[in-house]
C-alpha positions as CSV (number, residue, x, y, z in Angstrom):
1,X,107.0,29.4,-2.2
2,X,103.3,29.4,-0.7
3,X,100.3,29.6,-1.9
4,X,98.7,33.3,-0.4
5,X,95.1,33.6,0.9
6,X,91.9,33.9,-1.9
7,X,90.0,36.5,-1.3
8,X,86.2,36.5,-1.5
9,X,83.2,39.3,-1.3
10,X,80.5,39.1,1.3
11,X,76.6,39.2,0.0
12,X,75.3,42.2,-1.7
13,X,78.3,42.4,-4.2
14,X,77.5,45.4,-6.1
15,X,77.5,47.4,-3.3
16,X,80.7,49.3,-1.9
17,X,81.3,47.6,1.3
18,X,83.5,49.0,4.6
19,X,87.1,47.5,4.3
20,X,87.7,44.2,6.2
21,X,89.8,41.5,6.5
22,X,88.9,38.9,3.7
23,X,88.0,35.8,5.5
24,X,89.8,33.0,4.3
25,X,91.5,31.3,1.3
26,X,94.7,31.6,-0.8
27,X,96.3,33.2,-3.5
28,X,95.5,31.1,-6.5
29,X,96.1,31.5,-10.5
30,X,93.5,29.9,-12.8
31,X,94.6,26.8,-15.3
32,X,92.0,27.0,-18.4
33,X,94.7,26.3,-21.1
34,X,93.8,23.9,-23.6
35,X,96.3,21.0,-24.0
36,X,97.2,22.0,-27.0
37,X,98.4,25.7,-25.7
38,X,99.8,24.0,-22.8
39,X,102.4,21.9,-24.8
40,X,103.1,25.0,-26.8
41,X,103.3,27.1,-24.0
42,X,106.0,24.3,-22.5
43,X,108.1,24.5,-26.1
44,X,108.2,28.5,-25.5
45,X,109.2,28.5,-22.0
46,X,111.7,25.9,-22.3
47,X,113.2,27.7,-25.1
48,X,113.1,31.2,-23.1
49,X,114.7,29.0,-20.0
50,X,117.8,27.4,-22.1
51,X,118.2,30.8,-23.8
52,X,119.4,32.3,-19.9
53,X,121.0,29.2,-18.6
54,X,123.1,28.8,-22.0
55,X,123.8,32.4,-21.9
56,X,125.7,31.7,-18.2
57,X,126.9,28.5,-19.0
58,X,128.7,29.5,-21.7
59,X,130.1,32.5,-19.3
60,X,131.8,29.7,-17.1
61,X,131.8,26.2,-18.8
62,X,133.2,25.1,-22.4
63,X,130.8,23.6,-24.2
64,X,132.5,20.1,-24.6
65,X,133.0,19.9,-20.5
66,X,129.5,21.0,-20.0
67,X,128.4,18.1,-22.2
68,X,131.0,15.8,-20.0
69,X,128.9,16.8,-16.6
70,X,132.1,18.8,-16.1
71,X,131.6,22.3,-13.6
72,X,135.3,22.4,-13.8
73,X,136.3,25.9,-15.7
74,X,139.2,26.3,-18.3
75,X,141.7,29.6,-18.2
76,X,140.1,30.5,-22.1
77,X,136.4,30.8,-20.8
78,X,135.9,34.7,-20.2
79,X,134.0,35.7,-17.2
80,X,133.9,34.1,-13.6
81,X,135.5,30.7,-12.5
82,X,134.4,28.1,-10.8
83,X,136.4,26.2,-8.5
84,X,134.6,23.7,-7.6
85,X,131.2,22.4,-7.7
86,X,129.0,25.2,-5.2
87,X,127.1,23.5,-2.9
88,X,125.8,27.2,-1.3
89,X,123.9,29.6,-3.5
90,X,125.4,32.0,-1.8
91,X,129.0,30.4,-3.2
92,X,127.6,30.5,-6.1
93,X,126.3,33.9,-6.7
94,X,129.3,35.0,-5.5
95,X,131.5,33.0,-8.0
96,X,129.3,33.9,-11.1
97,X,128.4,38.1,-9.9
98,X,125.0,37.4,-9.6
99,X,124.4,39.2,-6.2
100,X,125.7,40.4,-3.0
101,X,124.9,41.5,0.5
102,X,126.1,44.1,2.5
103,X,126.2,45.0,6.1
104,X,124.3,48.4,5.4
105,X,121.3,46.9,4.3
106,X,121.4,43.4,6.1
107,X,118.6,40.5,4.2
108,X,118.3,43.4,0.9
109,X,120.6,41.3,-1.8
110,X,122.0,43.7,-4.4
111,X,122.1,42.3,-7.9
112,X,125.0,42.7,-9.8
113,X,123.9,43.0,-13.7
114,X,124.0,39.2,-14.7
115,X,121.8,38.6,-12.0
116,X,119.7,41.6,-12.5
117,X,119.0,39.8,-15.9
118,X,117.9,36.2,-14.5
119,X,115.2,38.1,-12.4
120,X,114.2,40.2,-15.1
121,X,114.2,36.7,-17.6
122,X,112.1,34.9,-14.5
123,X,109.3,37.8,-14.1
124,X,109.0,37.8,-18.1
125,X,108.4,34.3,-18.3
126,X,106.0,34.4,-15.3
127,X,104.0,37.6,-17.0
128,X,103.8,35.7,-20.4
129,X,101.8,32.9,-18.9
130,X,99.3,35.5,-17.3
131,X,97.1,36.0,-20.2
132,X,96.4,32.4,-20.3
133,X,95.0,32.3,-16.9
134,X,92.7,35.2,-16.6
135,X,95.3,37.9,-14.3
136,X,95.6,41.0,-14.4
137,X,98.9,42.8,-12.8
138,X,98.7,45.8,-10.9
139,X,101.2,48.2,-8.9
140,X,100.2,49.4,-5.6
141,X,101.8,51.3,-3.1
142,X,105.3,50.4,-1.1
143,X,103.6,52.4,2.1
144,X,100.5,52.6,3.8
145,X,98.8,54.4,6.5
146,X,99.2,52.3,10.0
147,X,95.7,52.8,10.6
148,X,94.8,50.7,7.1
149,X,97.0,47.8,9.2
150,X,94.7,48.0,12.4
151,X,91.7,47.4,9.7
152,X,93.1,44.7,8.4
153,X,94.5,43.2,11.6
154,X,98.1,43.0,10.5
155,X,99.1,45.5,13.0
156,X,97.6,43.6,16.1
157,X,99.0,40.4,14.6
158,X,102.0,41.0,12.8
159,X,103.5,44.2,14.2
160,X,106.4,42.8,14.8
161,X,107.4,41.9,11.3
162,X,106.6,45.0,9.8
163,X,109.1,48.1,9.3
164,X,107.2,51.3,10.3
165,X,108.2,54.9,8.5
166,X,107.9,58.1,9.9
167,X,107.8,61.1,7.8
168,X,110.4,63.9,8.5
169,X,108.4,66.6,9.5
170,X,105.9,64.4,12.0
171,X,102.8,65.3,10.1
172,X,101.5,65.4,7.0
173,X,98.6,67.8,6.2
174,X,97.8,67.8,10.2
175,X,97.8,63.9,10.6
176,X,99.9,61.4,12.0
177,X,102.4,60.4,9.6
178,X,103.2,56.7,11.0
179,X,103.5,54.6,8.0
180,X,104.7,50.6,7.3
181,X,106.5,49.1,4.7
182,X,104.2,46.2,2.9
183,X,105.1,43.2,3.9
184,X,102.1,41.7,1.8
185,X,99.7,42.8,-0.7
186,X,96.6,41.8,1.1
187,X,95.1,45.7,2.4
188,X,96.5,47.4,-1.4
189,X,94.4,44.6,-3.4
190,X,91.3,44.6,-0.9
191,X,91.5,48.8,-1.5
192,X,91.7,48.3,-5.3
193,X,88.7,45.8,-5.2
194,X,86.8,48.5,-3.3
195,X,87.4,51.3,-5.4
196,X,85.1,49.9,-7.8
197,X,81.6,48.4,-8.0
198,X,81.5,44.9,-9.0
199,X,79.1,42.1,-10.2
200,X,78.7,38.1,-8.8
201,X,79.0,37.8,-12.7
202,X,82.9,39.3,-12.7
203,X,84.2,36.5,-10.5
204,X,86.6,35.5,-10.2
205,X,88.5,39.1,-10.4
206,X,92.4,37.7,-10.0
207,X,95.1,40.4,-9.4
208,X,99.2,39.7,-9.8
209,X,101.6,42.0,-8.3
210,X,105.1,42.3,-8.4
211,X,106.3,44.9,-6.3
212,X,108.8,44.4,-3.2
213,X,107.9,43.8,-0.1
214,X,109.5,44.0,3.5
215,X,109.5,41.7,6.8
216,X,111.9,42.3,9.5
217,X,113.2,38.6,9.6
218,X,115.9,38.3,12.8
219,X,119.3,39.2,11.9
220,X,120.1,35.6,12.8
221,X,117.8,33.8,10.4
222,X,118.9,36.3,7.6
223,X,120.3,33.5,5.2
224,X,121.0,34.2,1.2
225,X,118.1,34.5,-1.2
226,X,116.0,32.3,1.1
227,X,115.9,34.1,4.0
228,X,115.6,37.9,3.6
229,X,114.3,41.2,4.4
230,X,113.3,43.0,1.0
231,X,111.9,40.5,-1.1
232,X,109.7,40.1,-4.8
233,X,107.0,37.2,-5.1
234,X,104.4,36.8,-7.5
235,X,102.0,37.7,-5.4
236,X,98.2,38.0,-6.1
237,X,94.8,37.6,-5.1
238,X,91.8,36.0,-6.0
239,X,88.4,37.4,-5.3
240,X,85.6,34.9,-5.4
241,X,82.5,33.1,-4.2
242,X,82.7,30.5,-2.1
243,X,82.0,27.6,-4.1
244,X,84.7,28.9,-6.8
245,X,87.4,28.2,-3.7
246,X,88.3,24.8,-4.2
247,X,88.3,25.1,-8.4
248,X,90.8,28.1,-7.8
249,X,93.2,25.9,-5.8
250,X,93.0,23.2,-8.0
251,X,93.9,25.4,-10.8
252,X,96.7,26.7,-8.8
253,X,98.0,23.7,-7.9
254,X,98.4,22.8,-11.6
255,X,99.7,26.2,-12.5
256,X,102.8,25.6,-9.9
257,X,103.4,22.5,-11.0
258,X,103.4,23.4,-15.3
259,X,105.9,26.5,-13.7
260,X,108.2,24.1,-11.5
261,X,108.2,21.1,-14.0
262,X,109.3,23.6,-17.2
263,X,111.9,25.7,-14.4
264,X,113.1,22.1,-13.3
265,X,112.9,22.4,-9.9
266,X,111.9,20.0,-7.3
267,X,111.0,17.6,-6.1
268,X,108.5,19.6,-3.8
269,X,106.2,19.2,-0.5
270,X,102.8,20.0,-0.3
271,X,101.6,20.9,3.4
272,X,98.2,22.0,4.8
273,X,98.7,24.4,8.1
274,X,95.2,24.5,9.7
275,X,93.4,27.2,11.9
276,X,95.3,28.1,15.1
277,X,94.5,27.4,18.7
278,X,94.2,31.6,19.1
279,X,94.5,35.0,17.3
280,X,92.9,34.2,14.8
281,X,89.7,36.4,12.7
282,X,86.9,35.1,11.2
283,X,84.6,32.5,12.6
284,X,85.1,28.7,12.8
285,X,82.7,27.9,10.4
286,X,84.5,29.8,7.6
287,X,88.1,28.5,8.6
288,X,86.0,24.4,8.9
289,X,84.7,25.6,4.9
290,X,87.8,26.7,3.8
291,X,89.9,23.7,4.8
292,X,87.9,21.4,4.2
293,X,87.8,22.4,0.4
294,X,91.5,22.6,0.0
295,X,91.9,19.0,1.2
296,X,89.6,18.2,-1.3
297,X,91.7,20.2,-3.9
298,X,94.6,18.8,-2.9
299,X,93.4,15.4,-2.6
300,X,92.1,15.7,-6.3
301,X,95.5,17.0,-7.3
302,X,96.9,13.4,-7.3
303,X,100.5,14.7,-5.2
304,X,100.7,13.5,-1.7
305,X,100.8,16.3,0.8
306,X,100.7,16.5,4.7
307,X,99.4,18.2,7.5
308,X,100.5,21.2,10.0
309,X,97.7,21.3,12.5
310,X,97.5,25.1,13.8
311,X,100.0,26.2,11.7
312,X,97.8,28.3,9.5
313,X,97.9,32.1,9.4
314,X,95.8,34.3,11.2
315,X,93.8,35.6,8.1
316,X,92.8,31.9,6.9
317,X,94.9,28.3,6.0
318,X,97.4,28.1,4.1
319,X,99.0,25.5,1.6
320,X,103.4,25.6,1.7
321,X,105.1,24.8,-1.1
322,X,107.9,23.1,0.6
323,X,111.3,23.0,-1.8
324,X,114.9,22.1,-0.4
325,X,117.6,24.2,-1.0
């Protein structure tokens, strides 16, 4: 998981402005919640998180080996067996019908109904929490026009990760019809921040967005659930002033953590990946501003984290989220 680029308006912020690349940042959720909320928040989610996994254990453990440490199964327990203790996710979604692959749709895992209902279970959970820190979701479009990805400079700088569409007929009301698959929400959200007027006094405006997305990984590097083609996140965008930046990743940084402590996963890397040598949009000023607010965020976040000079993406740094799997 990574942290995607905040997005911020230019002067004059009332004003409809021409679409551009937003200059730098991350994706970032806001942490207001009172300590009190927090700690009920926890008791819910932890409740809604041993509701799924006692659901599947007792699909494929009995109860007494479970409480031994036991992943051994017994011939009475109805549904899948486990052989032995999975040390592959793919093993194991294989061994409890969670999901598949198949050749016609290489990196696009199909989900049997069991693990149709984890995902479903995981979005809830993450949708719950959004009231609590200011989002707003939103659904936006699977396709866009390849000219909205020369504006935004995907197509010059990420071409070769994208899936382009071409309608049947060639044309569509007289126009080229060359399209792409998302394979980020950056242009839709900047184009739904556009489509209305806003106020200095709105921001931060955060957006959350589900939908599936598309990156034409090597076959090679195809791997699982980690490495795929046709993917969900919970993706979003931040749209803020400049000074808000480094509050927003703080907040963020929190947010992941509450999410990863209560879903018990870790232990987790933080990494910064700076401005690159080249190809890169925006001036250095912005990109020196930027990173020099997330070190202080993450330096105020109290978890050690590293550095990947010239790693960052072309848009603006990034922070990764490093897990092992």
């Amino acid at each position: 998981m990574r942290l995607q680029r905040l997005c911020w308006p230019q002067k004059q912020l009332s004003r409809s402005r021409k679409l551009s690349p937003p200059s730098l940042g991350f994706r970032t959720n806001i942490c207001t919640v009172s300590l009190a909320r927090t700690a009920q928040w926890r008791r819910q989610a932890a409740t809604r998180i041993q509701h799924v996994e006692r659901g599947f254990a007792e699909n494929a453990f009995t109860s007494q080996k479970a409480q031994n440490g036991s992943l051994k199964t017994t011939t009475e327990v109805k549904g899948p067996k486990i052989q032995d203790t999975p040390t592959d996710h793919r093993d194991l979604g294989t061994q409890l019908s969670l999901f598949t692959g198949h050749p016609s749709s290489p990196g696009s895992p199909i989900f049997h109904p069991d693990g149709a209902h984890i995902f479903l279970k995981l979005q809830s959970f993450l949708r719950a929490q959004y009231p609590f820190f200011g989002i707003r979701e939103v659904i936006t479009p699977n396709l866009y026009k390849k000219e909205l990805w020369q504006q935004s400079g995907h197509w010059e700088n990420y071409q070769d990760a994208m899936f382009a569409v071409k309608g049947g007929s060639g044309t569509v009301g007289g126009e080229d019809s060359n399209y792409s698959l998302k394979p980020m929400n950056c242009p839709g959200h900047c184009l739904l921040y556009k489509s209305q007027k806003h106020s200095f006094r709105e921001l931060p405006i955060r957006y959350a967005d589900f939908s599936p997305l598309h990156r034409d990984e090597i076959s090679g590097s195809l791997s699982g659930l980690t490495r795929v083609r046709r993917f969900h996140q919970d993706d979003g965008h931040i749209f803020c002033m400049p000074e808000q930046v480094k509050a927003e990743i703080r907040s963020t940084l929190k947010f992941v953590d509450l999410t990863y402590d209560t879903l018990n996963v870790g232990p987790y890397k933080l990494v910064l990946s700076t401005r690159p040598d080249k190809d890169f949009i925006g001036t250095p000023e912005k990109w020196d501003m930027a990173e020099r607010q997330l070190k202080e965020a993450l330096d105020e976040s109290g978890r050690p984290w590293g550095l990947n000079p010239g790693d960052g993406a072309f848009y603006g740094p990034k922070i990764d989220i490093i897990l092992q799997d």
